[in-house]
N, C-alpha and C positions, 0 to 999 in steps of 0.2 A: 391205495384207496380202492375201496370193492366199489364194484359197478351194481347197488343195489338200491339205489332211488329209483322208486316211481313215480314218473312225472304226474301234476295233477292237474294239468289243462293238454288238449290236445288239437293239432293244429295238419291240417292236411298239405304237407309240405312236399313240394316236385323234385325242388332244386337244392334244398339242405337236410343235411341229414344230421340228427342228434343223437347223441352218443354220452347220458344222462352218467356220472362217474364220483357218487355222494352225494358232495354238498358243491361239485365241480360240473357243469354241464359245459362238455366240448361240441364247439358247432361247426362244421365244417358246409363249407360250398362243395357241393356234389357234381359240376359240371366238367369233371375233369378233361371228357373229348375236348375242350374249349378253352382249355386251363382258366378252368370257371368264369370266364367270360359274361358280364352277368345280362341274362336279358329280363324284359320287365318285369317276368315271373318270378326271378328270383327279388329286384329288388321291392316287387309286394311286398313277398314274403320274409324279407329282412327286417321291414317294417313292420310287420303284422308281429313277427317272435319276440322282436326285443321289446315291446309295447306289453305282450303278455307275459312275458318274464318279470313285470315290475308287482304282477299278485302273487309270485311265485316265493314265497318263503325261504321254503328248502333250499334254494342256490344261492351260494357267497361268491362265487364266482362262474362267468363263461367267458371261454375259450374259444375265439373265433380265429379258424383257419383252412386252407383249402384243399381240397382229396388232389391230388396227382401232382401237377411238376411246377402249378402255381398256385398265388395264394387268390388273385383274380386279374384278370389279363383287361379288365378294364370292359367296355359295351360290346356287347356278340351285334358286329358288323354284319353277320349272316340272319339279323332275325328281320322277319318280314311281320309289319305289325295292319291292323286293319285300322281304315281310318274312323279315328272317332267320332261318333254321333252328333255331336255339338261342338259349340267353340267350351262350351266349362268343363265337360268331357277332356278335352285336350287339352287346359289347364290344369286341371285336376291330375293328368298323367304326368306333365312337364312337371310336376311338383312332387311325384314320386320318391325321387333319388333323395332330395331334402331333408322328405318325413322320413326316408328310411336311415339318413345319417345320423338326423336326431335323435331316434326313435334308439340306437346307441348310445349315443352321447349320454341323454338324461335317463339311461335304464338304471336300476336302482341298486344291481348287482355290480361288482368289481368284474369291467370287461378287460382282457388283455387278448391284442392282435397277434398272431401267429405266423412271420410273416414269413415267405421264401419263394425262391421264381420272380412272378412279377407282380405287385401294386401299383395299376395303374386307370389313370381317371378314376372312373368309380369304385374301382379296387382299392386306390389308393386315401379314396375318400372312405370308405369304410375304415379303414386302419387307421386313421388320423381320428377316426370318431373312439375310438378305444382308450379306455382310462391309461393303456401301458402298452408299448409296442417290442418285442421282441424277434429280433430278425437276422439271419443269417447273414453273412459277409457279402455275398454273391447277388441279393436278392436288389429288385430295380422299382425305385420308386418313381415315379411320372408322372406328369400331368398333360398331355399335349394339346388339351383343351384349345390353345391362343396357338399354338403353330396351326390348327385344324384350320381357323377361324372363326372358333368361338369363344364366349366367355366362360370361366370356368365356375361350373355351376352348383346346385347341393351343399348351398352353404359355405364349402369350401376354401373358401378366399378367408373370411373373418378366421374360421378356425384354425387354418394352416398359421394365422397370424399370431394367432392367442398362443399355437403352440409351440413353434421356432422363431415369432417375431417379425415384423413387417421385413428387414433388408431379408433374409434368407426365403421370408416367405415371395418376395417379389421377385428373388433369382431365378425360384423354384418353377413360378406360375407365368409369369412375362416371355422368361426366354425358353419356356419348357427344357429347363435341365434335368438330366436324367442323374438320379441319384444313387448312388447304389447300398448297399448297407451300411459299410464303413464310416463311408459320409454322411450316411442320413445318422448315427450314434454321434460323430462329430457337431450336426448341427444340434443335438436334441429332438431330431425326429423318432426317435427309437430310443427306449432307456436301457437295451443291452443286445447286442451284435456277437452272435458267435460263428466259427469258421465254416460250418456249413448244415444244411438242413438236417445233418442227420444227427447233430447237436440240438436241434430247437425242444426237443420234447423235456430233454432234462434241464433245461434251464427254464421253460414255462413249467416245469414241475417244480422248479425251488422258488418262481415267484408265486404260484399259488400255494404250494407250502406254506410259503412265511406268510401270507396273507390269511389263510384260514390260522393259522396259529396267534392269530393276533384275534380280541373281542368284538365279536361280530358286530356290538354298535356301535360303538366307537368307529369301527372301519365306516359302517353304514353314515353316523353319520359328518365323518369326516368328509366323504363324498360327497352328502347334500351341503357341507359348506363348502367345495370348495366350486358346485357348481352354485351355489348361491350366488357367490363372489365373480362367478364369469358369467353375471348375467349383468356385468355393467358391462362387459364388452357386445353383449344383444342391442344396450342401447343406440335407436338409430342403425341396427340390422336391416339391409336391403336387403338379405340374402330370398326372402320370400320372392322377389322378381326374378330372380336367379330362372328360373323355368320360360318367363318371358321372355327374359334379355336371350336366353339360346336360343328358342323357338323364332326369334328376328335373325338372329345372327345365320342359322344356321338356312337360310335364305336366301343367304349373298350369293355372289358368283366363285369365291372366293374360297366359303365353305363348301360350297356344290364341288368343286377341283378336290381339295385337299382331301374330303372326305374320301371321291372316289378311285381315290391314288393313294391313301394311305398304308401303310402295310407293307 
């Protein structure tokens, strides 16, 4: 595939970088010092692409994956943030991670996660937001959300449920087990598992293959039914609190320990 689309929106972006490839746009987390460890900037800006993606025509599929030796190592511990102006101010940011999981979910192009290294918390919620998850043998999927002591947040919970099912999805989130790729193909967390990252390019190459070789409305809107259909599992969605329920949790004396020991 020639790299000769030019994008027709443009987006002043810090922390990803686009890499337009036809009717294929790859997007990679660009943090690699951090092994893309995501701080707020980037997941603005996850939310803000995958939202403008959905006027975007020319792309049948993006490729979401990470520059260096992971795919995202989960919240950059190191970032020091200013405190917000108001209390909706600081609602409005707890609610971040949510819209930008969504803002995946319901994009209107065929997204497939690119995974290797680590997926974790929000790393791992990004890939979970992915229509197709393909991932190396090695690579660690996590949530340690509830060992930190907090709830795990960005929606998270319903969708980990919608996609592996409550028992695996309550092994995953409860006892924070670390999944590694093998495993996460065994539950259905990932629809193909190969031996190592330096396998992942040609096997996300033959899933976008077959997918551009199939009729683009059809794929399109095969998509809007099949999230049509997971919007009986929205019904009765808490997940909008999800932002609240941490911003409490993360209060405790419990979360104050774990947090600053974790690592």
């Amino acid at each position: 595939m020639g790299k000769t689309t030019a994008m027709a929106f443009h987006l002043d972006l810090e922390t990803i970088e686009l890499d337009p490839d036809g009717e294929v746009l790859r997007i990679w987390f660009n943090r690699p010092e951090s092994r893309n460890a995501h701080n707020q900037q980037m997941v603005q800006e996850v939310g803000d692409l995958f939202s403008a993606l959905n006027s975007q025509s020319e792309f049948r599929v993006a490729v979401l994956g990470g520059r260096g030796k992971s795919f995202c190592a989960g919240a950059d511990r190191k970032e020091t943030l200013s405190d917000p102006t108001n209390d909706l101010e600081a609602r409005y940011l707890g609610q971040l991670g949510r819209r930008a999981a969504r803002a995946i979910e319901d994009c209107e192009v065929v997204t497939i996660a690119r995974v290797h290294g680590h997926a974790i918390g929000g790393g791992c919620c990004f890939a979970t937001s992915c229509d197709f998850r393909i991932s190396a043998a090695d690579a660690l999927f996590y949530v340690p959300e509830v060992e930190l002591g907090v709830p795990l947040p960005w929606g998270a919970t319903p969708r980990l449920i919608h996609e592996i099912g409550a028992a695996r999805a309550r092994q995953m989130i409860v006892t924070s087990e670390r999944v590694d790729g093998t495993k996460a193909a065994e539950w259905g967390l990932v629809h193909e598992v190969v031996d190592s990252e330096s396998d992942l390019d040609s096997a996300v190459d033959r899933w976008t293959e077959r997918i551009l070789a199939l009729p683009s409305m059809s794929v399109q809107m095969s998509k809007y039914q099949m999230r049509g259909y997971s919007q009986l599992s929205r019904m009765g969605d808490l997940s909008e609190f999800d932002g609240d329920a941490s911003a409490r949790a993360i209060k405790t004396s419990d979360a104050q320990a774990r947090f600053g020991n974790f690592g």
